[in-house]
C-alpha positions in Angstrom: 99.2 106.6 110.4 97.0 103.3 109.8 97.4 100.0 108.1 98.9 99.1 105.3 102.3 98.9 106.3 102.7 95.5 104.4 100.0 96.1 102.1 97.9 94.4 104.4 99.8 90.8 103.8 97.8 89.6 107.3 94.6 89.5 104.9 95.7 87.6 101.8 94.8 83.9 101.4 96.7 81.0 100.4 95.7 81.9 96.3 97.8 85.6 97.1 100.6 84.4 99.4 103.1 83.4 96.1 102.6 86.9 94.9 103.4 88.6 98.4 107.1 87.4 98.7 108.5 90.6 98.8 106.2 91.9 101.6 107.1 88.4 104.0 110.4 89.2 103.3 110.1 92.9 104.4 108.2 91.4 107.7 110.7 88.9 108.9 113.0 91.2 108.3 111.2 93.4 110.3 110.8 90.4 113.0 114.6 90.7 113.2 114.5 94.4 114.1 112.1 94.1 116.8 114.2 91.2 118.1 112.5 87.9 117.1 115.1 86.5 115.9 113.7 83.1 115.6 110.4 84.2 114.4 112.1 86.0 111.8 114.1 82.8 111.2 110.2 81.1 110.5 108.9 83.5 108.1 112.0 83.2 106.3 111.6 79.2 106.1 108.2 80.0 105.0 109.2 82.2 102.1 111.3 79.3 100.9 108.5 76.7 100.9 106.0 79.0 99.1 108.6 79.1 96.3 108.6 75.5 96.2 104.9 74.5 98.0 101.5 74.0 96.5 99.4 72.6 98.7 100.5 73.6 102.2 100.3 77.1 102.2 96.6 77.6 103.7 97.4 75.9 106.7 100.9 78.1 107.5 98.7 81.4 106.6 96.2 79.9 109.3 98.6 79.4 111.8 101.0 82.6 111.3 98.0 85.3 110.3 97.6 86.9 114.3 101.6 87.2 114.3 101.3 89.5 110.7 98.5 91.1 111.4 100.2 92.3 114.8 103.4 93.4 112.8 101.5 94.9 110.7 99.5 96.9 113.3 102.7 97.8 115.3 104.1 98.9 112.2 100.8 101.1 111.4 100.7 102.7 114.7 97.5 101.1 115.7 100.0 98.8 118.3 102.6 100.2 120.8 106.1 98.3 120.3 105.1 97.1 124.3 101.6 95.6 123.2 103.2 93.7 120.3 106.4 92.4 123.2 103.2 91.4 125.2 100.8 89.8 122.8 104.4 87.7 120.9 105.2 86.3 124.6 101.9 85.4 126.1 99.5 84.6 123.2 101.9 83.3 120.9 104.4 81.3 123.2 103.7 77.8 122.2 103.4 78.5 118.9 106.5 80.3 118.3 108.8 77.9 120.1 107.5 74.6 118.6 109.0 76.3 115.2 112.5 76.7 117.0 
């Protein structure tokens, strides 16, 4: 099986993102269930500010797109469960725990 696993929420833009609720909430759930607690925890602070944002939202998509594309990807198969453990503690380190 390939992509689509969150009907491919890592390519939708800032114009999309309000529309797509259901599918960030499906991936920080999702977050939870691998174990990122606290990244999870971020995804679900975003869904709350799209609700109520206008302006900001290009800028979050920008900065969060490599962790839902990789969710996305493990989810899809393309991604072992190990590469995604690997690529959420060494690439995205800073990022994440700035958020915490």
């Amino acid at each position: 099986m390939s992509g689509g696993s969150y009907n491919y929420l890592y390519c939708v833009d800032s114009t999309e993102i309000e529309d797509r609720l259901d599918d960030l909430e499906s991936m920080a759930e999702r977050l939870v269930g691998l174990g990122y607690q606290d990244e999870a925890k971020a995804f679900f602070r975003f869904i709350e500010q799209v609700k109520l944002m206008k302006t900001k939202k290009s800028s979050f998509l920008e900065e969060y797109n490599d962790i839902m594309h990789g969710v996305e990807w493990t989810d899809s198969g393309d991604w072992s469960k190990e590469s995604f453990k690997e690529f959420m503690e060494n690439r995205f380190k800073d990022l994440l725990t700035k958020d915490k």
